[in-house]
C-alpha positions as CSV (number, residue, x, y, z in Angstrom):
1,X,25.8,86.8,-138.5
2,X,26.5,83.5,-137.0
3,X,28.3,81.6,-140.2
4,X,32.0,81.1,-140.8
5,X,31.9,82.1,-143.7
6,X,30.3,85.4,-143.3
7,X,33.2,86.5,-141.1
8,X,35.8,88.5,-142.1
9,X,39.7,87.0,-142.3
10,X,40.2,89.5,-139.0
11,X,36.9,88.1,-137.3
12,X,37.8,84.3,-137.5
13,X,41.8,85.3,-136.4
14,X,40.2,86.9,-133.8
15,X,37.2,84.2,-132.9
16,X,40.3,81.5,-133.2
17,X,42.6,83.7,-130.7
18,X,39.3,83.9,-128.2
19,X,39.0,80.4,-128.1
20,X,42.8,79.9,-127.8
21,X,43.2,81.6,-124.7
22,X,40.1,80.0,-123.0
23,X,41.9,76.7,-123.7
24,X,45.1,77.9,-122.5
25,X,43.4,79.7,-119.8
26,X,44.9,82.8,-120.8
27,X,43.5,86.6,-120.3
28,X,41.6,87.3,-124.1
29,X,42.6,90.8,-123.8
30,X,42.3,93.6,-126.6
31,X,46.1,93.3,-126.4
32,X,46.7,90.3,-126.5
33,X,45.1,89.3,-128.9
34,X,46.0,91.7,-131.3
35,X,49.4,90.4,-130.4
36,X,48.1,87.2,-131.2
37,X,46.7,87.6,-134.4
38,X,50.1,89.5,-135.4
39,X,52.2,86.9,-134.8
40,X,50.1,84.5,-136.8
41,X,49.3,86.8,-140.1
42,X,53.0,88.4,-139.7
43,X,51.9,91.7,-139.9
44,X,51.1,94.9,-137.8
45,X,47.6,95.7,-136.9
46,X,45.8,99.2,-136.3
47,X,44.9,99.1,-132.5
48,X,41.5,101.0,-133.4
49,X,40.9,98.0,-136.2
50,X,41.1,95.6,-134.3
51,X,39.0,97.1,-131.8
52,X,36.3,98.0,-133.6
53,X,36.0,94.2,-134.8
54,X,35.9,92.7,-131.3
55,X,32.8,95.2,-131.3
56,X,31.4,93.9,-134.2
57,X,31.7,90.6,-133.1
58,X,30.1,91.4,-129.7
59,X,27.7,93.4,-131.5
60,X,26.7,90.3,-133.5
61,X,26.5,88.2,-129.9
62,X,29.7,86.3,-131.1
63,X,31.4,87.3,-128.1
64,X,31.2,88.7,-124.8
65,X,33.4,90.8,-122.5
66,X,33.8,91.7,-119.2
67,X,35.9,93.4,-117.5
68,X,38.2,93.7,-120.7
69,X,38.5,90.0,-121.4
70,X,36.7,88.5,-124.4
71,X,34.7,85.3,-124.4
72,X,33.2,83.0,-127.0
73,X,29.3,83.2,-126.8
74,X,27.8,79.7,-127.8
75,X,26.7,81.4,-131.4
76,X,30.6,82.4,-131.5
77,X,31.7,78.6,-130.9
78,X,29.1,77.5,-132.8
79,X,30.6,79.5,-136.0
80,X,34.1,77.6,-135.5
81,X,32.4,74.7,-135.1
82,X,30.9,74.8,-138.7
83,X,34.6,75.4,-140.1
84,X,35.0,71.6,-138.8
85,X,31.9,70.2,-139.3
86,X,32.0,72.3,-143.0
87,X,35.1,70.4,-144.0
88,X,34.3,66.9,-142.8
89,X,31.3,67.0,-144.9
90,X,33.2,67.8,-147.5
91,X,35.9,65.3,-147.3
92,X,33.5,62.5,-146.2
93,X,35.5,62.4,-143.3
94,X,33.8,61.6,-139.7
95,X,35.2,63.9,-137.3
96,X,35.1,63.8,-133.3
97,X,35.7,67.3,-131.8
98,X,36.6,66.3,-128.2
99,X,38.6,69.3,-127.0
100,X,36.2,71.2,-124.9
101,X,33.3,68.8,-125.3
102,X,31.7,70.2,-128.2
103,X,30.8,67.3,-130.0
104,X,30.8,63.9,-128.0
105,X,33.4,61.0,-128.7
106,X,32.1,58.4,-130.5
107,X,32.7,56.0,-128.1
108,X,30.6,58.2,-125.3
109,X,28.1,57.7,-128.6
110,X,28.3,54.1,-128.6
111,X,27.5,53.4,-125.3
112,X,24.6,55.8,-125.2
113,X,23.3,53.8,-128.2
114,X,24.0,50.4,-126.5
115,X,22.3,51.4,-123.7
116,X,19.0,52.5,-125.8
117,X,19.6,48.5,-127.6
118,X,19.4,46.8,-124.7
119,X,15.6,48.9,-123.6
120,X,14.5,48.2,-127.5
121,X,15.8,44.6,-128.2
122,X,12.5,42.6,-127.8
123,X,10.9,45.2,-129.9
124,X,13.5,44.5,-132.8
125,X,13.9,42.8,-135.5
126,X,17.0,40.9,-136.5
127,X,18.1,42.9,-139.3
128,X,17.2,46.3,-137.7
129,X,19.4,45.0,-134.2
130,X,22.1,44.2,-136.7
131,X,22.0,47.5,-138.3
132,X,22.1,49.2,-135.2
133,X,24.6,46.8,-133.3
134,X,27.0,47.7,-136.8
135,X,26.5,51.5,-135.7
136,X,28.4,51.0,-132.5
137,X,30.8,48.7,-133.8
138,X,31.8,51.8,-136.3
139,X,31.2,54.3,-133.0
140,X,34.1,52.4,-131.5
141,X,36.5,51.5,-133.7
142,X,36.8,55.4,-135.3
143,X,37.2,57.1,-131.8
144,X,39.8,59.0,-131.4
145,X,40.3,61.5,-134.4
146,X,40.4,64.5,-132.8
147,X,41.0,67.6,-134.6
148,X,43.8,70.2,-133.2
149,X,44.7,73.7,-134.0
150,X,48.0,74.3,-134.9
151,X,48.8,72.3,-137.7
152,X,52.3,72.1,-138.5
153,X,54.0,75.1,-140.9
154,X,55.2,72.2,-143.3
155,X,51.7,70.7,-144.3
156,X,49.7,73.7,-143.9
157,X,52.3,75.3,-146.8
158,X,52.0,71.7,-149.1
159,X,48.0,72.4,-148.5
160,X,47.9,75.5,-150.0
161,X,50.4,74.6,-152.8
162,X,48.2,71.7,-153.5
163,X,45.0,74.0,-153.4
164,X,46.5,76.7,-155.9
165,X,47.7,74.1,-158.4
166,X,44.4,72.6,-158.4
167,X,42.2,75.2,-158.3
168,X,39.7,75.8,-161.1
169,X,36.5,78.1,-161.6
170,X,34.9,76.4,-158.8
171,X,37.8,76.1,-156.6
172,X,39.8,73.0,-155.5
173,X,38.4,69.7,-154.9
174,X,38.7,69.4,-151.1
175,X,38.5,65.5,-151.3
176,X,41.3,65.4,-154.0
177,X,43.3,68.0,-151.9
178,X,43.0,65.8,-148.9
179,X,43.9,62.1,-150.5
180,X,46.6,63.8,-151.8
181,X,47.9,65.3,-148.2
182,X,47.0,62.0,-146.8
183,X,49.5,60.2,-149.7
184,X,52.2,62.3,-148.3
185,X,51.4,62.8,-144.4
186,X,48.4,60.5,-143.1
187,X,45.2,60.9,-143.0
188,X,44.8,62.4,-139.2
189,X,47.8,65.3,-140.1
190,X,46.0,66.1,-143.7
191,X,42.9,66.7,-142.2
192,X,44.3,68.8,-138.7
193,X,46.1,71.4,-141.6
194,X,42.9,71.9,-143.7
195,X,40.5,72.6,-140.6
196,X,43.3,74.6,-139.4
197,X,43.7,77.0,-142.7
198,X,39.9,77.0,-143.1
199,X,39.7,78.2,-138.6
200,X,42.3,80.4,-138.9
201,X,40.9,82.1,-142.4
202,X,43.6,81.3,-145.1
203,X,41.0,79.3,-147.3
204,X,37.4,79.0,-147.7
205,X,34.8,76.6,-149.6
206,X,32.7,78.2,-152.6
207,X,31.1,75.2,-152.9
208,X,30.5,72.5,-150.2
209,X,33.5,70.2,-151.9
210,X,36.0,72.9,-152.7
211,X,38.6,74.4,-151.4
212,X,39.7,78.4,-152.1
213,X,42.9,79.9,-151.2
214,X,42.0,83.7,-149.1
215,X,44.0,85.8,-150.4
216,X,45.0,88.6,-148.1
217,X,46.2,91.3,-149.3
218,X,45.7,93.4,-146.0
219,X,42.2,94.8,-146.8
220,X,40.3,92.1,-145.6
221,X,41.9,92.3,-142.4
């Protein structure tokens, strides 16, 4: 199990409160995580449930603990990684993941690229230098969107409002949901509230362009 979207509602809350901690450089206890992943679902866990899915997700090399203190494994970052790389597909959005250097900034791109331009100029040809040159033009001027957790209460409600209204059979149209976010809070806010719902496990895709509300009713957590 190394998807998203295999894991449970309780496994990603969990997976999202692991990798809040390391950047926070708190202690991923048992505890306090649990703690955690109360305050954010508003509602009172079993001690013994939410310890047997910590070992599940060790179990499954998600994470890792020693001493008593969780960690993300890289198949366990990897698996929240897809939530944003997931929904910037499906919104045609590019996304640069800088916190924690998972993904490289575009600009860090750019230069790398430049670099490689200037070693294979006399072997190019015009149109394939332009082409390539145009690359790291784009590199540069879209640095800088960088998704965060915590998207604010306000949007992340209007998301799932948005989502329910729309939804259908297949689900929601993700690109729809997102122009329509973007109408009413920017484009860079939109997109930070539906990574956020999709990490923290309050909506899912069906399809690669849809969106789905989770509904959870306690059982899946």
């Amino acid at each position: 199990m190394t998807a998203w979207h295999e894991c449970s509602a309780l496994q990603r809350d969990l997976l999202k409160a692991i990798a809040d901690h390391d950047h926070y450089d708190r202690a991923a206890t048992a505890d306090a995580l649990q703690i955690a992943v109360e305050t954010q679902c508003e509602a009172t866990l079993e001690d013994a449930r939410v310890t047997d899915t910590l070992d599940n997700l060790e179990a499954n090399e998600l994470v890792t603990t020693t001493d008593g203190t969780y960690a993300l494994t890289d198949r366990g970052q990897d698996a929240i990684t897809q939530a944003a790389q997931s929904l910037a597909i499906a919104t045609g959005h590019n996304l640069v993941v800088t916190d924690g250097g998972t993904i490289p900034s575009h600009t860090a791109a750019a230069t790398k690229l430049e670099t490689v331009l200037q070693a294979a100029e006399p072997a190019l040809a015009d149109d394939e230098l332009a082409l390539l040159q145009a690359v790291s033009t784009y590199l540069r001027t879209t640095d800088g969107f960088v998704i965060e957790t915590h998207a604010e209460p306000e949007i992340r409600s209007h998301a799932l409002d948005h989502i329910a209204t729309a939804e259908d059979g297949h689900g929601a149209p993700a690109g729809d949901i997102l122009d329509t976010l973007a109408q009413e809070f920017g484009a860079d806010r939109a997109m930070t509230a539906l990574l956020d719902l999709l990490v923290q496990g309050e909506c899912y895709q069906p399809q690669p362009a849809t969106l789905r509300r989770v509904e959870n009713t306690g059982g899946d957590r």
